[in-house]
N, C-alpha and C positions, 0 to 999 in steps of 0.2 A: 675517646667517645666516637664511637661509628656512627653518622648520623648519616640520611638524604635530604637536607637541605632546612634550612631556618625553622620551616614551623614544626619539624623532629625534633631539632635540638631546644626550640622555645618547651615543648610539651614537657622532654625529659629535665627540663630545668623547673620545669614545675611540679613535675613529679616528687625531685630531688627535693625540692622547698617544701612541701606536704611532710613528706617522712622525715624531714629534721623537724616542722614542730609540733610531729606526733609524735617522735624521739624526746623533744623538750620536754611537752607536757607529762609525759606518763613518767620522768626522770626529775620529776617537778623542780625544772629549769626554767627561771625565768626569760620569755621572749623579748629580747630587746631589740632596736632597728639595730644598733651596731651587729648584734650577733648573727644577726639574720644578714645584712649585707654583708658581712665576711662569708657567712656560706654562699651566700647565691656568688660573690666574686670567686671562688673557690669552684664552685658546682659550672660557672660559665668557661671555663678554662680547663683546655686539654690539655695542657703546656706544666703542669705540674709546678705551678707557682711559688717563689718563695714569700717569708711574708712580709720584704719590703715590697716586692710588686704587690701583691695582695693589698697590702697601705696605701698604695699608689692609687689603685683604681676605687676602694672605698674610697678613699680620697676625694675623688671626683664627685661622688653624690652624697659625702659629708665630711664638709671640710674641716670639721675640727675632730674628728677621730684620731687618735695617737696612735703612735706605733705598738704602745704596750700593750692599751687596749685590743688588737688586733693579734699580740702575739697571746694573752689572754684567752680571748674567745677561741684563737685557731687548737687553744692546747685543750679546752673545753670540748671542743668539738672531737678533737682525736679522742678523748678518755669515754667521751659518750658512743662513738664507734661509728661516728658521721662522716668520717675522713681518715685516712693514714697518712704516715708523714713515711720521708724517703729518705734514704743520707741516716747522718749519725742521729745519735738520740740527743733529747734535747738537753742534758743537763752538759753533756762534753762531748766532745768527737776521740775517738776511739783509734789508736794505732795498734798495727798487727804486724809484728819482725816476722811470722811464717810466712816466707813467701814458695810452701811447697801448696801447688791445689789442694783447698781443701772450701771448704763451707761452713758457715754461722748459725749458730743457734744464741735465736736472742731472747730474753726474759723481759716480759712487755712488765711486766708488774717490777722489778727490782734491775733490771738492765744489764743482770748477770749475760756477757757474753763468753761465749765457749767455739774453738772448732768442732768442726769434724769432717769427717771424709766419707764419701759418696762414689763406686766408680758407674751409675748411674746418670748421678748430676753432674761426672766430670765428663760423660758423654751425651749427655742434654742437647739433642735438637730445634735447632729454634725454629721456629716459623719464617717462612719466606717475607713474611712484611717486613719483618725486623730487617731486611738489605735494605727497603726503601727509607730506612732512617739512618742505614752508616754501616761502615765497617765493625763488627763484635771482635775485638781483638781480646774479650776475657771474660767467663761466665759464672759469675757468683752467688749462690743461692744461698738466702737467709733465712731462715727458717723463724717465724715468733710465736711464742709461746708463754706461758707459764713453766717455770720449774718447781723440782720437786719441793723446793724447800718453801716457795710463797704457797705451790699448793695445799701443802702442808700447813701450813700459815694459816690458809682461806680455811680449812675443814676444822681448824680449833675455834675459829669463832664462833660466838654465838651465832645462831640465825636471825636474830633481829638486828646484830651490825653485819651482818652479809646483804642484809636488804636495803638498811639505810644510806650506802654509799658516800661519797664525799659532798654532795650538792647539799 
């Protein structure tokens, strides 16, 4: 988050808190404080948090919060499109013996992962900021998506289970 100074970063943290519980409401998500302080600890960190820290700092301003509870709402919040998550998917972490460059395609809906190759993405430019945070010794682009077969999936249902979602 590129900010100029506290009361930027204050605004856009309020910002962030609006549109999660206008996200809630219209997804007729119930607002609860836990849910809400895991996002604002989430929306207040640039540092891409995992969610024992995440734990740590609700923690602080409700101390009987559990960790499950936290991993809970933070998986609540990905499916509603409040937040993405980074690293492997949640259910297992994911090995890959190709170690020739290539790139992922991943299936947000069923977590079908797949290669592929790109000599675009395997010449990908970075931005000069990216020096000020480290050496890039290797560049992977992941692609997510839907595949054919859940899309497939989605267009046999009816339209009143397309609408009703999991909440």
């Amino acid at each position: 988050m590129t900010t100029s100074g506290p009361e930027t970063r204050d605004r856009e943290i309020a910002r962030q808190m609006e549109h999660f519980e206008q996200v809630c409401r219209s997804a007729g998500v119930k607002l609860t404080h836990q849910r809400m302080e895991v996002f604002r600890e989430v929306a207040r960190s640039g540092h891409h948090p995992d969610a024992e820290t995440i734990h740590r700092g609700v923690r602080s301003r409700l101390p009987t919060v559990s960790l499950d509870t936290v991993y809970r709402a933070l998986w609540l919040l990905s499916d509603l499109g409040l937040i993405t998550t980074l690293g492997p998917s949640r259910e297992r972490t994911r090995f890959d013996a190709n170690l020739r460059r290539h790139h992922h395609f991943v299936c947000v809906r069923c977590g079908l992962t797949r290669d592929f190759y790109s000599d675009a993405f395997d010449d990908l430019k970075l931005p000069h900021s990216v020096r000020a945070l480290g050496r890039v010794e290797t560049t992977q682009v992941e692609a997510r998506g839907v595949c054919h077969e859940c899309a497939q999936a989605d267009s046999a249902k009816p339209a009143t289970a397309k609408k009703k979602g999991k909440r």
